[in-house]
TIRO-2110 file (N, C-alpha, C; in Angstrom, 1 decimal):
// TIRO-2110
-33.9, -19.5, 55.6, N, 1, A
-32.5, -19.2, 55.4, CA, 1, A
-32.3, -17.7, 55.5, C, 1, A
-31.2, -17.2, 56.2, N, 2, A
-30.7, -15.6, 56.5, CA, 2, A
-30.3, -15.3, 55.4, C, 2, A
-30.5, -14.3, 54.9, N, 3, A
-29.9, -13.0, 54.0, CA, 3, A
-28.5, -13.1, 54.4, C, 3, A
-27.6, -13.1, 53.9, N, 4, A
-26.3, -12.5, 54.0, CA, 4, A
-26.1, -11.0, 54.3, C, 4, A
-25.1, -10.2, 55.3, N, 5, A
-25.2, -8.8, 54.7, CA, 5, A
-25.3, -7.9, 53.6, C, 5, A
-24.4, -9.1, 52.7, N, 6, A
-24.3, -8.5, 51.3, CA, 6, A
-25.8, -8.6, 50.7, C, 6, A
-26.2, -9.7, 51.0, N, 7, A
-27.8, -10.0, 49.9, CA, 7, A
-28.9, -8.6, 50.7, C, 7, A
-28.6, -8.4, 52.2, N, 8, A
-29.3, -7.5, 52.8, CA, 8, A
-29.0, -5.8, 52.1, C, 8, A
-27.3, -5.8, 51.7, N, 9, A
-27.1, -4.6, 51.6, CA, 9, A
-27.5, -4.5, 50.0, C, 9, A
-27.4, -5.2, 49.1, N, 10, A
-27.9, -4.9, 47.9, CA, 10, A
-29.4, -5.0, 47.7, C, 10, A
-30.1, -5.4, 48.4, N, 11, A
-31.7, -5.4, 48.7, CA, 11, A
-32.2, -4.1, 48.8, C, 11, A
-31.3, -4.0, 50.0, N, 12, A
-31.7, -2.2, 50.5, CA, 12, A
-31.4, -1.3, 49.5, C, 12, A
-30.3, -1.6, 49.2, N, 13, A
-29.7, -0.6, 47.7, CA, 13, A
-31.0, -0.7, 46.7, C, 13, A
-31.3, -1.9, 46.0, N, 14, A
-32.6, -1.9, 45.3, CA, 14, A
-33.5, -0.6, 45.5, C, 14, A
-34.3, -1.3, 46.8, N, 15, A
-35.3, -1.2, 47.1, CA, 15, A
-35.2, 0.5, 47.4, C, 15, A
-34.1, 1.4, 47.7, N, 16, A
-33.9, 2.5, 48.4, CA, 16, A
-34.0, 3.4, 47.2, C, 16, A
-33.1, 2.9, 46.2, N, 17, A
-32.5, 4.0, 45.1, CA, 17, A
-32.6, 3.2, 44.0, C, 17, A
-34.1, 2.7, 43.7, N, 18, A
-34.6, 2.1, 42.6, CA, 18, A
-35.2, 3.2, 41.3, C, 18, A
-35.6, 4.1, 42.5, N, 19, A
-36.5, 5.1, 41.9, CA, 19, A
-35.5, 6.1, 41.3, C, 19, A
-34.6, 6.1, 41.9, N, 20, A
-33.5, 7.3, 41.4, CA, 20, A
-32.7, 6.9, 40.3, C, 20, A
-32.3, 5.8, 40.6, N, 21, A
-31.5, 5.2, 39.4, CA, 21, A
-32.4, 4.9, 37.8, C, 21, A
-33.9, 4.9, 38.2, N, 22, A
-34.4, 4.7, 36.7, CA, 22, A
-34.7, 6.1, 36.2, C, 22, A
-34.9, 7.4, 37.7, N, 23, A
-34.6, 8.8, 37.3, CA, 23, A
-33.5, 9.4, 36.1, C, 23, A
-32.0, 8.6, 37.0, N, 24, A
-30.8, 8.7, 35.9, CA, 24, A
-31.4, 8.0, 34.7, C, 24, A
-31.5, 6.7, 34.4, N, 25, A
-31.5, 6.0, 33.1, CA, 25, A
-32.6, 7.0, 32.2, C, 25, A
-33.6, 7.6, 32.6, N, 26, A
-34.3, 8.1, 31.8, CA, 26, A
-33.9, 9.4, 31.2, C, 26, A
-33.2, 9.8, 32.0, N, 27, A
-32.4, 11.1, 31.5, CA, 27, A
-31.4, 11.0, 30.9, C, 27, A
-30.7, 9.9, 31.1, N, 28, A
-29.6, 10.0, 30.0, CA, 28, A
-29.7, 8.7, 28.3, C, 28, A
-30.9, 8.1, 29.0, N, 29, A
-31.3, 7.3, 27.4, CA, 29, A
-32.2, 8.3, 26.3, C, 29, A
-31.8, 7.6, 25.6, N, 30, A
-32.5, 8.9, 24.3, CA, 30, A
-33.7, 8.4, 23.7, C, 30, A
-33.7, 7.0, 23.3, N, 31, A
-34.6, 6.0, 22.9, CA, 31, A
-35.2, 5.4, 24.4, C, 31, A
-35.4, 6.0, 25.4, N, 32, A
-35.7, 5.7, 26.5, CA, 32, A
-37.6, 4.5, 25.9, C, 32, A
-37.0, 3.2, 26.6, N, 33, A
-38.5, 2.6, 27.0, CA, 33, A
-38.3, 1.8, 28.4, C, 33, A
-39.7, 1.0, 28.7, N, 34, A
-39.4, 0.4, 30.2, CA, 34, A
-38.2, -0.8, 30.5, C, 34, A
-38.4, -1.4, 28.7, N, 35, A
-37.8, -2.8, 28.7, CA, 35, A
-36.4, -2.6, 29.2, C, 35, A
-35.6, -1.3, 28.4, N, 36, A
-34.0, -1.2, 28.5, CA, 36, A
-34.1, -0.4, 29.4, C, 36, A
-34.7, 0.3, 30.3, N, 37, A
-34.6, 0.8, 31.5, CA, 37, A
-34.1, -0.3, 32.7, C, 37, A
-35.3, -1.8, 32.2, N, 38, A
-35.0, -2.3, 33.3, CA, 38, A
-33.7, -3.1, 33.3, C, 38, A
-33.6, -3.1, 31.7, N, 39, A
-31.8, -4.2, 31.3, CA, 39, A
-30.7, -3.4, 32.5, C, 39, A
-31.2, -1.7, 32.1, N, 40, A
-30.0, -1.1, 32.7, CA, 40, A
-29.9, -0.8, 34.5, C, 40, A
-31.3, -1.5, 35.1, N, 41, A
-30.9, -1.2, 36.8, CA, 41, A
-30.9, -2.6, 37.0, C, 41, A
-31.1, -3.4, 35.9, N, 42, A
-30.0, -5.1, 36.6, CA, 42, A
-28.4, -4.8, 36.2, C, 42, A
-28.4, -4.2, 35.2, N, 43, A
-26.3, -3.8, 34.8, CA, 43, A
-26.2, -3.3, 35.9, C, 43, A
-26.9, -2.1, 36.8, N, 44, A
-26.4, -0.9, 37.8, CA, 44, A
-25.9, -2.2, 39.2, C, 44, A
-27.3, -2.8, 39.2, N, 45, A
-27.4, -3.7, 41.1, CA, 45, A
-26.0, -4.9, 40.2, C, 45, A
-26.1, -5.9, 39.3, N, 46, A
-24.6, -6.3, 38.7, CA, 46, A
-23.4, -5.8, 39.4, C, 46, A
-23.3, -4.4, 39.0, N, 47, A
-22.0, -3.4, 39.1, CA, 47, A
-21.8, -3.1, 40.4, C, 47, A
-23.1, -3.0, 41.4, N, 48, A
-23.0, -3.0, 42.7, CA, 48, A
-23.0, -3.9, 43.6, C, 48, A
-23.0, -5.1, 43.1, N, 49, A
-22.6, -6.9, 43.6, CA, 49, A
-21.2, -6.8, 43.6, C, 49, A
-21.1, -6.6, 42.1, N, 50, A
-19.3, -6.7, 41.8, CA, 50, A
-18.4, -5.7, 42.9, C, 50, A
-19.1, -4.4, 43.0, N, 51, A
-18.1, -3.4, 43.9, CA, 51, A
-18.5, -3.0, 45.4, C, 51, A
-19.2, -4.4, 45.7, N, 52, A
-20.1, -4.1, 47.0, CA, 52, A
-19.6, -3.7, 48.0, C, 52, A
-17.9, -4.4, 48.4, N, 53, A
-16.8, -4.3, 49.4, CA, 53, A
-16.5, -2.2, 49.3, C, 53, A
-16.3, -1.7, 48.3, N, 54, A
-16.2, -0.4, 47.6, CA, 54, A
-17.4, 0.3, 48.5, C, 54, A
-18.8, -0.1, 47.6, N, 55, A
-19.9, 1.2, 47.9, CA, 55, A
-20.5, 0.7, 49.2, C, 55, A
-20.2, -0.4, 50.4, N, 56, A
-20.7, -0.3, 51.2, CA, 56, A
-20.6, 0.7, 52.3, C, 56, A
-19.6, 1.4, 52.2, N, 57, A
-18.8, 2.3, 53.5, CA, 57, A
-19.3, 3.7, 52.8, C, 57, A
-19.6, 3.6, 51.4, N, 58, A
-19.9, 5.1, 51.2, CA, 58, A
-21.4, 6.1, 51.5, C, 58, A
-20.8, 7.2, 51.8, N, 59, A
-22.2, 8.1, 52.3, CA, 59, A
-23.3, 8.0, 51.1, C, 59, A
-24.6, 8.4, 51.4, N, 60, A
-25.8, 8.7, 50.4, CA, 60, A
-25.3, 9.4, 49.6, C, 60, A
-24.6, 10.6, 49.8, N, 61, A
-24.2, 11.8, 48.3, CA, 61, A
-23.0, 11.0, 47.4, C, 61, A
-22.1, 10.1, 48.0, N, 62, A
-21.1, 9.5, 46.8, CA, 62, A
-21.5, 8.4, 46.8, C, 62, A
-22.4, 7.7, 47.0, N, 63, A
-22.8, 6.5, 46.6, CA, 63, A
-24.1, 6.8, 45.6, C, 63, A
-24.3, 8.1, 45.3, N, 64, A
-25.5, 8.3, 44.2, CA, 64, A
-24.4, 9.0, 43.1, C, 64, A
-23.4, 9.6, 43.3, N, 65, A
-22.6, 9.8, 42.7, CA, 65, A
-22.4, 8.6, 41.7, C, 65, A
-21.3, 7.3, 42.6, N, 66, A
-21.3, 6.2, 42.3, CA, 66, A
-22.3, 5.8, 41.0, C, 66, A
-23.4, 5.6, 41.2, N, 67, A
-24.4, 5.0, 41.1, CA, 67, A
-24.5, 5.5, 39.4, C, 67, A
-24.7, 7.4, 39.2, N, 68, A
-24.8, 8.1, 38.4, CA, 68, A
-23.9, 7.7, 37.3, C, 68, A
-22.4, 7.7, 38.0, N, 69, A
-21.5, 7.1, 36.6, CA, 69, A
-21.5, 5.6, 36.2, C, 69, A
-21.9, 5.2, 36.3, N, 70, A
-22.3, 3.7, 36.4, CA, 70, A
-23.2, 3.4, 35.3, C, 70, A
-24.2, 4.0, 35.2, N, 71, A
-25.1, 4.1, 35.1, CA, 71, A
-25.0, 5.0, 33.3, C, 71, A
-24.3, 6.1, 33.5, N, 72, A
-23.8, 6.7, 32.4, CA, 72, A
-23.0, 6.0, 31.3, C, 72, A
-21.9, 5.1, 32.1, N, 73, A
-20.8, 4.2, 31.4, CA, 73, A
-21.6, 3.4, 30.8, C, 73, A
-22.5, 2.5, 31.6, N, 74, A
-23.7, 1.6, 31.0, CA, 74, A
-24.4, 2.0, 29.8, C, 74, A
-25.0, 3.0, 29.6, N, 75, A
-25.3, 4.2, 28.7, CA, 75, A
-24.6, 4.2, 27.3, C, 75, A
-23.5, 4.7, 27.7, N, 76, A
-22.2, 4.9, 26.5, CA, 76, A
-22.2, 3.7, 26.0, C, 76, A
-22.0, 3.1, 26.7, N, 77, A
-21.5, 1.4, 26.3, CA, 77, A
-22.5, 0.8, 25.3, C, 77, A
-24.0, 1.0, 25.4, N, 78, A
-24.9, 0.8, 24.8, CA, 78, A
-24.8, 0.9, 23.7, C, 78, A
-25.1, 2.5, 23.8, N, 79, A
-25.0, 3.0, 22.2, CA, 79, A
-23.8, 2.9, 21.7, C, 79, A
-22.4, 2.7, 22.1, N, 80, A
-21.2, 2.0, 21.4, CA, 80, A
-21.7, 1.2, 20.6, C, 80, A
-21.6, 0.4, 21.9, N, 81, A
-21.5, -1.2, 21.0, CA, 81, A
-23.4, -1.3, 19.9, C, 81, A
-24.0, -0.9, 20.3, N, 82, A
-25.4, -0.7, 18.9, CA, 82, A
-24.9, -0.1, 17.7, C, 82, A
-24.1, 1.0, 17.5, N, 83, A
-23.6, 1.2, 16.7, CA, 83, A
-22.5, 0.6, 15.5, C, 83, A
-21.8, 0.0, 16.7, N, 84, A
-20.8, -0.6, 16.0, CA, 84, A
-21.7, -2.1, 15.3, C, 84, A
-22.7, -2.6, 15.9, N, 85, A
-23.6, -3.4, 15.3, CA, 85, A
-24.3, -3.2, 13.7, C, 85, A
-24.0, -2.1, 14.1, N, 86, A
-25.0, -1.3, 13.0, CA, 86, A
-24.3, -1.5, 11.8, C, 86, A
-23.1, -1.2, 12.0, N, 87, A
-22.2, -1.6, 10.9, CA, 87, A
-22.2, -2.7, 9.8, C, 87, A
-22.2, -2.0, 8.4, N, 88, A
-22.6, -3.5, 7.1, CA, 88, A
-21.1, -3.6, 7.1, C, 88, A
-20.8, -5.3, 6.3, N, 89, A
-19.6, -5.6, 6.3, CA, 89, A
-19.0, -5.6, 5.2, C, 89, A
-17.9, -5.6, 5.1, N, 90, A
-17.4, -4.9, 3.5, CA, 90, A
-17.9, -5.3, 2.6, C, 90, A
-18.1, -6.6, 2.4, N, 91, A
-18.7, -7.8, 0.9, CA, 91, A
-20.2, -7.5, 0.7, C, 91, A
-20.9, -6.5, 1.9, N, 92, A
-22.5, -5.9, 1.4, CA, 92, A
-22.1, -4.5, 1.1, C, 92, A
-21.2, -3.7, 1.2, N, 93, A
-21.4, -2.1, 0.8, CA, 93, A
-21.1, -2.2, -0.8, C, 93, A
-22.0, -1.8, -1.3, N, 94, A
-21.8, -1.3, -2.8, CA, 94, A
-20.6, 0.0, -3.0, C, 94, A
-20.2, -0.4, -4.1, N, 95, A
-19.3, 0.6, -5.2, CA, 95, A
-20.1, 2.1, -5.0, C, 95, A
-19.2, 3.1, -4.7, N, 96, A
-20.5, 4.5, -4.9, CA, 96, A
-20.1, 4.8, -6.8, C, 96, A
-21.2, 5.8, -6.6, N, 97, A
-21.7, 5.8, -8.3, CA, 97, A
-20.7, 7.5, -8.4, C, 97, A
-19.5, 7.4, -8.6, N, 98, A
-19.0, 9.0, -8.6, CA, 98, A
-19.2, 9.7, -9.6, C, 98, A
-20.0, 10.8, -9.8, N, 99, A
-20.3, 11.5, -10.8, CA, 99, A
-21.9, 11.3, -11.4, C, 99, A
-22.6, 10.3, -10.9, N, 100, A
-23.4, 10.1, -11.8, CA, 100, A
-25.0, 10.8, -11.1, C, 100, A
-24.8, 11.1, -10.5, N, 101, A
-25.7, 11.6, -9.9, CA, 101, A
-26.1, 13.3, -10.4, C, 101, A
-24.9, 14.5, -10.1, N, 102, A
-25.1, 15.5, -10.2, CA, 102, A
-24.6, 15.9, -11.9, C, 102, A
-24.7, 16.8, -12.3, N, 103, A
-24.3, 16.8, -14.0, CA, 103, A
-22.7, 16.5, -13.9, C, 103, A
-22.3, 15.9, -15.1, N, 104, A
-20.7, 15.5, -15.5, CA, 104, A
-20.3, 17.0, -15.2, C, 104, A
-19.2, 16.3, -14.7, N, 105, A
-18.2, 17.0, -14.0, CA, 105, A
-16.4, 16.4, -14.4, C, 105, A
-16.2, 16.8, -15.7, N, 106, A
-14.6, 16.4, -15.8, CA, 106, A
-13.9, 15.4, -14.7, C, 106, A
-13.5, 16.8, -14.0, N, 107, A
-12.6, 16.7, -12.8, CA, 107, A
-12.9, 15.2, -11.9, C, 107, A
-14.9, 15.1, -11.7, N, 108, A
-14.9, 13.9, -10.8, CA, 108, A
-14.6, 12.6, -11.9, C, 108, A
-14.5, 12.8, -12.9, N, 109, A
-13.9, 11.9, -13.7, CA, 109, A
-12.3, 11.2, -13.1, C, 109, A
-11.9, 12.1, -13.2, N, 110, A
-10.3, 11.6, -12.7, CA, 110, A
-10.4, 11.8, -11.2, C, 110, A
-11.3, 12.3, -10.3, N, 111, A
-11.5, 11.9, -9.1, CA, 111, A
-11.3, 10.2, -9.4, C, 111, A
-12.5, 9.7, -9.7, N, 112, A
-13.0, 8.4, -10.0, CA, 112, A
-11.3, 7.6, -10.4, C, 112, A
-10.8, 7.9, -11.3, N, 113, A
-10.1, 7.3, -12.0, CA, 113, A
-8.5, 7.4, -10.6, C, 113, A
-8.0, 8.2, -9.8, N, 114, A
-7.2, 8.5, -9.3, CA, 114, A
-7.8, 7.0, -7.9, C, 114, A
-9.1, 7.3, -7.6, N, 115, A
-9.3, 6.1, -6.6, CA, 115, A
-9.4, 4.7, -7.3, C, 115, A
-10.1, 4.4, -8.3, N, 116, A
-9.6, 3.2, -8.9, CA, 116, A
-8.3, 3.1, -8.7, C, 116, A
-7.3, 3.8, -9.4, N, 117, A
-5.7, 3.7, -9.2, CA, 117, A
-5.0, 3.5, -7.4, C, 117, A
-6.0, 3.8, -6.2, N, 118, A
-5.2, 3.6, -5.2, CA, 118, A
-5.9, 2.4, -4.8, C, 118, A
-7.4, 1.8, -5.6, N, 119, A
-7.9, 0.5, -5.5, CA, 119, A
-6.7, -0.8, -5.8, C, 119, A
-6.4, -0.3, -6.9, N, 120, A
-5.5, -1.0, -7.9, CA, 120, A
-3.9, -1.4, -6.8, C, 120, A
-3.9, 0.1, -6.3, N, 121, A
-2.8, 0.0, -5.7, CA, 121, A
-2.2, -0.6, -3.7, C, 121, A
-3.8, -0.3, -3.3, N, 122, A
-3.8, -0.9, -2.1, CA, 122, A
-5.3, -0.7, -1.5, C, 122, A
-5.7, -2.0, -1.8, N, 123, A
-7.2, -1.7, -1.4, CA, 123, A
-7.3, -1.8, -0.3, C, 123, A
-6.8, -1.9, 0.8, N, 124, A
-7.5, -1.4, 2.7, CA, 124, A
-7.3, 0.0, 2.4, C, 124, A
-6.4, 0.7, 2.0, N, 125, A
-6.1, 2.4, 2.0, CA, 125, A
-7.4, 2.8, 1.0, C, 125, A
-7.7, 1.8, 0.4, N, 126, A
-9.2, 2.5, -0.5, CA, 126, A
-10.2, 2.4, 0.3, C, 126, A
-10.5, 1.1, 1.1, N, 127, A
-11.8, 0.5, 1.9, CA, 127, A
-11.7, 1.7, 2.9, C, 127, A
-10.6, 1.9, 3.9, N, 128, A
-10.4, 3.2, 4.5, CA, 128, A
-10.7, 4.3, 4.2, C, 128, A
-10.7, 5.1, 3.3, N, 129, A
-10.9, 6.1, 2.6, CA, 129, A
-12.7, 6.1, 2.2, C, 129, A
-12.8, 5.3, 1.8, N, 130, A
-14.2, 4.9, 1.2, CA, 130, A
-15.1, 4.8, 2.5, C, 130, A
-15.0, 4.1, 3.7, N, 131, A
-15.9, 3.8, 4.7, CA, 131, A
-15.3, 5.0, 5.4, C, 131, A
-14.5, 6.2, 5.4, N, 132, A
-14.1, 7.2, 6.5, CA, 132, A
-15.4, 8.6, 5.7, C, 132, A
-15.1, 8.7, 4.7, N, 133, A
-15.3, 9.8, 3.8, CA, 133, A
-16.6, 9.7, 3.4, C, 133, A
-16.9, 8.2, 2.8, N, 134, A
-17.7, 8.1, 1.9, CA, 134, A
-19.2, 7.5, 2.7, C, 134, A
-19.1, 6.8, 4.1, N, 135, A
-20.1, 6.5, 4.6, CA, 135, A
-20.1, 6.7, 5.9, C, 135, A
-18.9, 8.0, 6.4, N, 136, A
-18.9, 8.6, 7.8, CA, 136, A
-18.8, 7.4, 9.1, C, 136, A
-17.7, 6.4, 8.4, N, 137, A
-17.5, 5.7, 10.1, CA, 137, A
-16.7, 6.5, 10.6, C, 137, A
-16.3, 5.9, 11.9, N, 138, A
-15.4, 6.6, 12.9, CA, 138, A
-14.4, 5.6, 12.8, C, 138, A
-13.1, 6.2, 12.9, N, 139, A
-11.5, 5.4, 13.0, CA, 139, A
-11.9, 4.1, 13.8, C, 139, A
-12.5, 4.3, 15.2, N, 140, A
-12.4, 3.2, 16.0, CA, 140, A
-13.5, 1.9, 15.2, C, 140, A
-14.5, 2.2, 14.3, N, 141, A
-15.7, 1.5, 13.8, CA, 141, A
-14.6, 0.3, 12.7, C, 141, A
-13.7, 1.6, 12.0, N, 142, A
-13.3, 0.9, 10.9, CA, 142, A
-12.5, 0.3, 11.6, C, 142, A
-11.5, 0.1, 12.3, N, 143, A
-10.7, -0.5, 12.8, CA, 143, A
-11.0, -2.0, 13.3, C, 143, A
-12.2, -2.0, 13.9, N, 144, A
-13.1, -3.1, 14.1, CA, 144, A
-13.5, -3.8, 13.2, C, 144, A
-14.2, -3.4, 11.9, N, 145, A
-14.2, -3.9, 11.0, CA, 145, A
-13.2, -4.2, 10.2, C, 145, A
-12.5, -4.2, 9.8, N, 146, A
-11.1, -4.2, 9.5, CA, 146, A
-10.1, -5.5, 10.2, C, 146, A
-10.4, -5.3, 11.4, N, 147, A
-9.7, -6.2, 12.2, CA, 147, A
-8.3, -5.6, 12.3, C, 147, A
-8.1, -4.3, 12.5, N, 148, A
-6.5, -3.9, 12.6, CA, 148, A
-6.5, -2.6, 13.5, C, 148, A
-5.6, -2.1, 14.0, N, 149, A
-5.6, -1.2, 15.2, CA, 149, A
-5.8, 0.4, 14.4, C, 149, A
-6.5, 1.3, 15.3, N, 150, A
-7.0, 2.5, 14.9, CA, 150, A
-5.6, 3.0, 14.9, C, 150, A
-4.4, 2.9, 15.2, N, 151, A
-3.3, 3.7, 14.5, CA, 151, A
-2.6, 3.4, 13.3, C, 151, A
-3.1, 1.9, 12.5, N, 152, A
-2.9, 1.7, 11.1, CA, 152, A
-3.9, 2.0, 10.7, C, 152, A
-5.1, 2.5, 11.0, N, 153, A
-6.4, 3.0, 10.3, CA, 153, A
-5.9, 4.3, 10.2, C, 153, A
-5.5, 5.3, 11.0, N, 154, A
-4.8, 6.5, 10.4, CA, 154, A
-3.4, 6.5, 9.8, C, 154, A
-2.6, 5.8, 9.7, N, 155, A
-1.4, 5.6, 8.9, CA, 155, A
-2.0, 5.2, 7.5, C, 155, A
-2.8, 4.6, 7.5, N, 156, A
-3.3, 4.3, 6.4, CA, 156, A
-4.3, 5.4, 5.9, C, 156, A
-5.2, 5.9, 6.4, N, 157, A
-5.7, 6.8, 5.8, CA, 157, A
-4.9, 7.9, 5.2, C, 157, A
-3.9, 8.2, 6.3, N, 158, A
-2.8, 9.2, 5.5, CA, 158, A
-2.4, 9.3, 4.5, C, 158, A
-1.8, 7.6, 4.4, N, 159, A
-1.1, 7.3, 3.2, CA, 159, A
-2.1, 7.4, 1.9, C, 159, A
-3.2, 7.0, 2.1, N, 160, A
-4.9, 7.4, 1.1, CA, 160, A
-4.7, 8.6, 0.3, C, 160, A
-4.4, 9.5, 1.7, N, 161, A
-5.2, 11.0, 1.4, CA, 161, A
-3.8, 11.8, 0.5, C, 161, A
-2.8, 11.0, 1.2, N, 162, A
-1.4, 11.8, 0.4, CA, 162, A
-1.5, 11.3, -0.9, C, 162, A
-1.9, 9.7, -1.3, N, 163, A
-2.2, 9.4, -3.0, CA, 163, A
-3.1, 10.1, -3.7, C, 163, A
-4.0, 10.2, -2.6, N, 164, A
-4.8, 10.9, -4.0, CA, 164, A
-4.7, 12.1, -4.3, C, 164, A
-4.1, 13.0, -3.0, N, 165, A
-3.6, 14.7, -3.4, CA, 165, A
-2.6, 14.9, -4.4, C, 165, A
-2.0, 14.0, -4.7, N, 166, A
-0.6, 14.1, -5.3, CA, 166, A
-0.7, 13.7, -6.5, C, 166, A
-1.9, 12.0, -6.6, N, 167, A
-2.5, 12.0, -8.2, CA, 167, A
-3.6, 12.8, -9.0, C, 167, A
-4.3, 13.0, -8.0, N, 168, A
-5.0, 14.2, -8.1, CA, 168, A
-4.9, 15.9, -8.7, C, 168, A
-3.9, 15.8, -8.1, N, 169, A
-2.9, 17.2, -8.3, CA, 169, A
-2.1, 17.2, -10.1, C, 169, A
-1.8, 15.7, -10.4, N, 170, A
-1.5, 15.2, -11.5, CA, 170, A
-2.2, 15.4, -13.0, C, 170, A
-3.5, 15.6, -12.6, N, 171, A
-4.8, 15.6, -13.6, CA, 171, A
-5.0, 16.5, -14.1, C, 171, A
-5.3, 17.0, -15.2, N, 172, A
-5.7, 18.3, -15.7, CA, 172, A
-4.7, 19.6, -16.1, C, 172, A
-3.3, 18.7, -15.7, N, 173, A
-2.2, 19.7, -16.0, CA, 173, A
-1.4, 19.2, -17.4, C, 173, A
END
């Protein structure tokens, strides 16, 4: 049975710019090994099935071009979504222990006491506040987790950061 042009032209593509493409993947993976090298030039030849009509007509210099962003997106996408895996879900993060660590400190007293009170008062604006500040996710992580859009993740954080400046501000006076 005949190769198709297409099965000929992605063959050649393989076989031509195999070596180049696991050049890119190694330079731009950080945890580089062979296994996810090779995950990443089946995503690359994938992406070059899917846009074959596209990168057939193109010269060697924008078709390694091509190849390079591809290849990079692949990349990004990776450690995205690994990340966002990474992520524990609200019902496993523990309570943080405020104050108890460095010597008493008055003031983190009514720290403590001002976030209980926006607990009391709206707990996503606390979980927000708590998983932004307190365990360095990113708006887009929490939003995910959360299940609500990164622009009530910052309305809401807002709304966080103005309660507790204001009850905060309240304390000690």
């Amino acid at each position: 049975m005949a190769l198709s042009k297409k099965d000929l032209f992605i063959h050649d593509l393989f076989i031509k710019y195999r070596r180049y493409i696991l050049q890119v993947i190694r330079y731009d993976v950080r945890d580089y090994d062979r296994h996810m090298a090779n995950d990443f030039l089946n995503d690359v030849i994938i992406e070059a099935i899917r846009h074959y009509k596209k990168i057939r007509s193109m010269d060697e210099n924008v078709l390694k071009k091509w190849l390079r962003v591809v290849i990079h997106h692949k990349v990004i996408n990776h450690y995205n979504s690994a990340r966002i895996k990474r992520n524990i879900p609200l019902s496993e993060i523990s309570e943080p222990s405020f104050g108890q660590d460095p010597p008493f400190d008055p003031a983190m007293l009514d720290l403590e006491t001002v976030l209980m009170e926006l607990r009391n008062k709206d707990e996503v604006q606390y979980d927000i506040l708590l998983l932004r500040y307190y365990f360095n996710y990113k708006l887009r992580d929490i939003a995910l987790l959360l299940k609500i859009s990164v622009s009530l993740v910052k309305k809401k954080l807002s709304a966080a950061k103005e309660f507790v400046k204001k009850e905060y501000g309240n304390y000690g006076k």
